[in-house]
C-alpha positions in Angstrom: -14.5 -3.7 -11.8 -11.7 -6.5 -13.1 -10.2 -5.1 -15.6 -8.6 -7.7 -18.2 -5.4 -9.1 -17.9 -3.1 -9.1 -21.3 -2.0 -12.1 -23.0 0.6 -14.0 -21.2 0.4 -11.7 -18.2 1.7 -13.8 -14.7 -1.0 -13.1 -13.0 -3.9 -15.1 -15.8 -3.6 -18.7 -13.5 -3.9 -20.4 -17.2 -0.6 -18.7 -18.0 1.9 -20.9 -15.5 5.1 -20.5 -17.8 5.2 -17.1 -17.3 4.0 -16.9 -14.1 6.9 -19.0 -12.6 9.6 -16.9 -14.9 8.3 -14.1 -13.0 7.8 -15.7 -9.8 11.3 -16.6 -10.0 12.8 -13.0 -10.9 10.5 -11.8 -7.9 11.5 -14.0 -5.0 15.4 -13.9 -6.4 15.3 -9.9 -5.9 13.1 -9.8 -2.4 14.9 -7.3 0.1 16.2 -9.2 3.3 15.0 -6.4 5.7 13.6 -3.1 6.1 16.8 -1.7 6.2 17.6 -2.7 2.5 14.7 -1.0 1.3 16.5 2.8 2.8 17.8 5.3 0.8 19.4 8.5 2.1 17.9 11.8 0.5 21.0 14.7 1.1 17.9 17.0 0.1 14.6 15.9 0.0 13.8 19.3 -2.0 15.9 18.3 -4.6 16.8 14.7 -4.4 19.9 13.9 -7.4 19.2 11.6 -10.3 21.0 8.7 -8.0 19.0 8.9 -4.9 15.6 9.1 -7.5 17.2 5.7 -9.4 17.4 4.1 -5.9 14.3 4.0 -4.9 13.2 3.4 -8.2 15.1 0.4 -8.4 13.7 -0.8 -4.9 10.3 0.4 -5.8 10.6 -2.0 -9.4 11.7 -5.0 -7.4 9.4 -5.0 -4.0 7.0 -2.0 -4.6 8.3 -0.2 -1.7 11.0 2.1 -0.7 12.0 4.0 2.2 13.5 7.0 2.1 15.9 9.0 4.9 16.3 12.9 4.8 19.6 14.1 5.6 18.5 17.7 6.1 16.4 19.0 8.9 12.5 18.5 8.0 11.2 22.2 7.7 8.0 21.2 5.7 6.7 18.0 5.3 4.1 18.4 2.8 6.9 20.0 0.5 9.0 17.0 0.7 6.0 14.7 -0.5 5.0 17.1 -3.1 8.7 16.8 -4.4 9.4 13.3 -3.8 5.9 12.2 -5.8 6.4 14.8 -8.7 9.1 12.8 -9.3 7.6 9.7 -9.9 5.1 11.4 -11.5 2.3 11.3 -8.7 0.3 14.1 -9.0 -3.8 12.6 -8.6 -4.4 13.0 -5.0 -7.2 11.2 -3.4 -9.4 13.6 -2.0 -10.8 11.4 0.6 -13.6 12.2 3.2 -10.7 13.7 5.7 -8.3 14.9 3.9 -7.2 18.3 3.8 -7.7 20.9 0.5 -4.4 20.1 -0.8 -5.1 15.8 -0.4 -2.2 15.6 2.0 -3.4 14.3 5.5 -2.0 14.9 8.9 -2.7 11.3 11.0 -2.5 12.1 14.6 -5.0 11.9 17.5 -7.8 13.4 17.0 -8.9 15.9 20.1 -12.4 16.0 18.2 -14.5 16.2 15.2 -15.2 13.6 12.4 -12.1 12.0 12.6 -12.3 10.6 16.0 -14.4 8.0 14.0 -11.4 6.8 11.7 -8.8 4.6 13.7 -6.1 6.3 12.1 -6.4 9.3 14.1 -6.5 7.5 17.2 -3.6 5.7 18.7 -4.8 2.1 18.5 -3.5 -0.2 16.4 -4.6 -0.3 12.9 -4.9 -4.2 11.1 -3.2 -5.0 7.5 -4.8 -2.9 4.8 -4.1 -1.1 1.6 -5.4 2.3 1.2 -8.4 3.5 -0.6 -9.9 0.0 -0.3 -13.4 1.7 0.0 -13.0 3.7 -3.0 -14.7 3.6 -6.5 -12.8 1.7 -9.5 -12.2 5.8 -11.3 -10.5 6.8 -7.7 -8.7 3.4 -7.2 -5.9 4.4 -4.9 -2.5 2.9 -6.3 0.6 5.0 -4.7 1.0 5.7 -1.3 3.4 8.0 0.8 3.8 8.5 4.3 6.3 11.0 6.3 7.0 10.9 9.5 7.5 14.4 11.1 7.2 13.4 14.7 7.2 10.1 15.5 5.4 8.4 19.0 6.9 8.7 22.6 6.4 4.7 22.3 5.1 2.4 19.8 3.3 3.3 15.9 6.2 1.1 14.0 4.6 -0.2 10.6 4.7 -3.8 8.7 4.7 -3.6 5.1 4.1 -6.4 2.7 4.3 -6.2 -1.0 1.3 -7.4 -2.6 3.0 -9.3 -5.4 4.5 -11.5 -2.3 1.0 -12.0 -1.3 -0.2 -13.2 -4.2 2.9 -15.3 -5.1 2.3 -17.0 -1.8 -1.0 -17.5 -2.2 -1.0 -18.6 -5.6 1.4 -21.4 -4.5 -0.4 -22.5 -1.7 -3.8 -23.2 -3.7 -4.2 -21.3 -7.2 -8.3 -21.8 -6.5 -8.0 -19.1 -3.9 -6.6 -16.3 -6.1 -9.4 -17.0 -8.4 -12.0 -16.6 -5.6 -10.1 -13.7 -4.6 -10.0 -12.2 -8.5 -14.0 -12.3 -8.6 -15.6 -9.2 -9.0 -17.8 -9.9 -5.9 -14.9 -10.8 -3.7 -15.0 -8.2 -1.5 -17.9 -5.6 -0.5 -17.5 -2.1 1.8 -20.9 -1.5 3.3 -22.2 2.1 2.6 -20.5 4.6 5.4 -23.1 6.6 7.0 -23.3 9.4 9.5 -26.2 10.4 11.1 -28.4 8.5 9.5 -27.1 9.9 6.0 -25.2 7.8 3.3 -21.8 9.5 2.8 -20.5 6.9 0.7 -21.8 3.8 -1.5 -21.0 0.4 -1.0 -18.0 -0.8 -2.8 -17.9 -4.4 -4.5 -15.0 -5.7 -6.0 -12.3 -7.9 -6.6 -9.1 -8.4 -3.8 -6.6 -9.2 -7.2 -6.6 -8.0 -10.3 -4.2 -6.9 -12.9 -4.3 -3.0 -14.6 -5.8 -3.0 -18.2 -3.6 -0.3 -19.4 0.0 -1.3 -17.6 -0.7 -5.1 -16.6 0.6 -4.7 -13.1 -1.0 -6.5 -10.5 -2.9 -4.3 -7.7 -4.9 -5.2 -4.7 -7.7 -3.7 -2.4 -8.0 -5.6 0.8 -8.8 -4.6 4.8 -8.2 -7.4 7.7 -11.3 -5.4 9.3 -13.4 -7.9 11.1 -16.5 -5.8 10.7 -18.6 -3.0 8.2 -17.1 -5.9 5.4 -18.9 -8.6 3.2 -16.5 -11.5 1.7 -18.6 -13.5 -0.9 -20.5 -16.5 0.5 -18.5 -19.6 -0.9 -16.2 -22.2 0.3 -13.3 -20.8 -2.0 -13.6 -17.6 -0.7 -13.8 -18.2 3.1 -10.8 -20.6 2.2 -8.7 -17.9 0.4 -9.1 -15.2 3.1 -8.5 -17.0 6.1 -4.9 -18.4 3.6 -4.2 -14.6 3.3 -4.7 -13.6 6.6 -2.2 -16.0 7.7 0.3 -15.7 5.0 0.4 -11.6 6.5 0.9 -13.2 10.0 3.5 -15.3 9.4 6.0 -11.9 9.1 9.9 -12.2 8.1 10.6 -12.7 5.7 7.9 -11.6 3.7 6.6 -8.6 6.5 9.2 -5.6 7.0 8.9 -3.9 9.8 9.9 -0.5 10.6 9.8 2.3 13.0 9.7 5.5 11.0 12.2 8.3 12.5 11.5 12.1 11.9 12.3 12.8 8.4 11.5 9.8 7.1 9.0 7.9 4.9 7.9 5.5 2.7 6.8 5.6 -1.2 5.3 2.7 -2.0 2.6 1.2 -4.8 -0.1 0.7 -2.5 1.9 -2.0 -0.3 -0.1 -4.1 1.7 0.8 -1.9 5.9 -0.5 -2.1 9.1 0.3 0.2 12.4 0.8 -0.6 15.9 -0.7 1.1 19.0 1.4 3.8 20.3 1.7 6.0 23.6 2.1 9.8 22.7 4.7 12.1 24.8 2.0 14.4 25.6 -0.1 17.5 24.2 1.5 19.2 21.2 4.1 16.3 21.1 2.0 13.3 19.9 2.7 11.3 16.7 2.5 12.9 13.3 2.5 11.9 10.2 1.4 13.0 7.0 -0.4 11.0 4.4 -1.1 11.5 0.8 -2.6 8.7 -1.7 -2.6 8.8 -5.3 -4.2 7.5 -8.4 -1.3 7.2 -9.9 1.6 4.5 -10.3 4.8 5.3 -9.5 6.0 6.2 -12.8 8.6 3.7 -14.0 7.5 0.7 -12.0 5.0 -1.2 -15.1 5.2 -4.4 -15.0 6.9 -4.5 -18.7 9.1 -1.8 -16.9 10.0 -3.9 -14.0 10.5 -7.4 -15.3 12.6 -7.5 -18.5 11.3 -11.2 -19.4 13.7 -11.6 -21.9 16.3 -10.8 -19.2 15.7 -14.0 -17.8 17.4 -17.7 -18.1 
């Protein structure tokens, strides 16, 4: 499942030059706070070529932007389908609950399959990025989320870019990103219901850079159980680093608490979710979902970091 890495990519741990020229251009450009990652959208139908270079420019230099609709919030799904056609997002993951169109509604479920899945429940849900369970061809690798009605009490999100993760970990002990780039670094059991398999088990690696645009990506769940970490020293080492690199929060973890008419576009950032209380029937929490294949257009890493831009 690795794909390779190009030559003099950051992210081959034999290739320290370049990885500390980029290291440096990444921490020097990190976002303060949540709020720096906002950007007002007068129409979210038709957002203008500045609000689209905003969050393209916070998208190139943390993965993640956050975006704030002026106008009342008539149709969700509408805004996402705008908002990701214009970062070219258009492969939506057709996951086991999704709806036909791939755009999910997360709110407590009253019944049915999804009362399995914590994210239609109010609980708390641990650090994750999305699809992590999914096949290399379906590798999930954009990620919105609008919030239409937000929680009588609780649901805020963290948010952690992966490259941050990675930097840190790197830095700490380079041996653990090369457990964690193994192609046996992490395993999904097989998901079955009622005694039938509805999906494989997935093996792969937690890091590893994209053979066509040489961006780093990352599949990883904090779950505690239905996961296998490979049975090595280096590996137990690495996970418990990177469990508590995500803990230690600002100023790598942004926190937010997503109002109606707002959301978050984002290459598959490293989130998690807090419990919540909801205002009652009809007036619970709800937000819509939708996960791509595709990478925020303009966000490569030769489209991100100009090298030659640098000291």
């Amino acid at each position: 499942m690795t794909p390779p890495s190009p030559a003099n990519s950051p992210f081959l741990l034999e290739e320290e030059d370049s990885y500390r020229r980029w290291r440096d251009w990444k921490l020097s450009n990190q976002p303060a706070s949540a709020g720096d990652l906002v950007v007002e959208i007068e129409d979210p139908l038709a957002p203008s070529a500045a609000e689209h270079d905003a969050l393209l420019a916070r998208l190139r230099v943390c993965n993640m932007a956050v975006y704030a609709c002026r106008q009342p919030d008539p149709d969700p799904k509408a805004i996402i389908r705008t908002i990701a056609g214009r970062f070219g997002l258009k492969q939506l993951d057709a996951h086991l609950c999704a709806e036909e169109d791939g755009i999910t509604p997360l709110s407590v479920a009253e019944g049915g399959g999804r009362q399995r899945y914590i994210p239609y429940t109010d609980r708390p849900i641990n650090w994750h990025t999305d699809g992590y369970y999914n096949e290399p061809r379906h590798r999930v690798r954009a990620l919105m989320l609008h919030c239409a009605r937000p929680a009588a009490d609780g649901g805020g999100n963290a948010l952690m870019d992966p490259e941050i993760a990675y930097i840190r970990l790197r830095d700490l002990n380079p041996d653990s990103i090369a457990a964690l780039q193994r192609p046996d670094a992490m395993t999904i059991p097989a998901n079955e219901e009622n005694g039938a398999e509805i999906r494989a088990a997935r093996t792969g690696p937690v890091f590893f850079a994209d053979a066509a645009d040489g961006s780093l990506d990352m599949r990883y769940t904090a779950r505690g159980i239905s996961i296998e970490w490979a049975d090595d020293p280096e590996t137990r080492t690495a996970v418990e680093a990177l469990s508590r690199i995500m803990e230690a929060g600002a100023p790598d973890v942004l926190s937010l608490r997503l109002a109606a008419g707002e959301g978050v576009l984002a290459n598959n950032a490293l989130h998690k979710r807090d419990g919540f209380t909801d205002a009652g029937k009809n007036q619970g929490r709800l937000v819509y979902r939708a996960r791509f294949y595709d990478r925020a257009e303009g966000t490569s890493l030769s489209e991100s970091y100009k090298e030659e831009s640098n000291p």
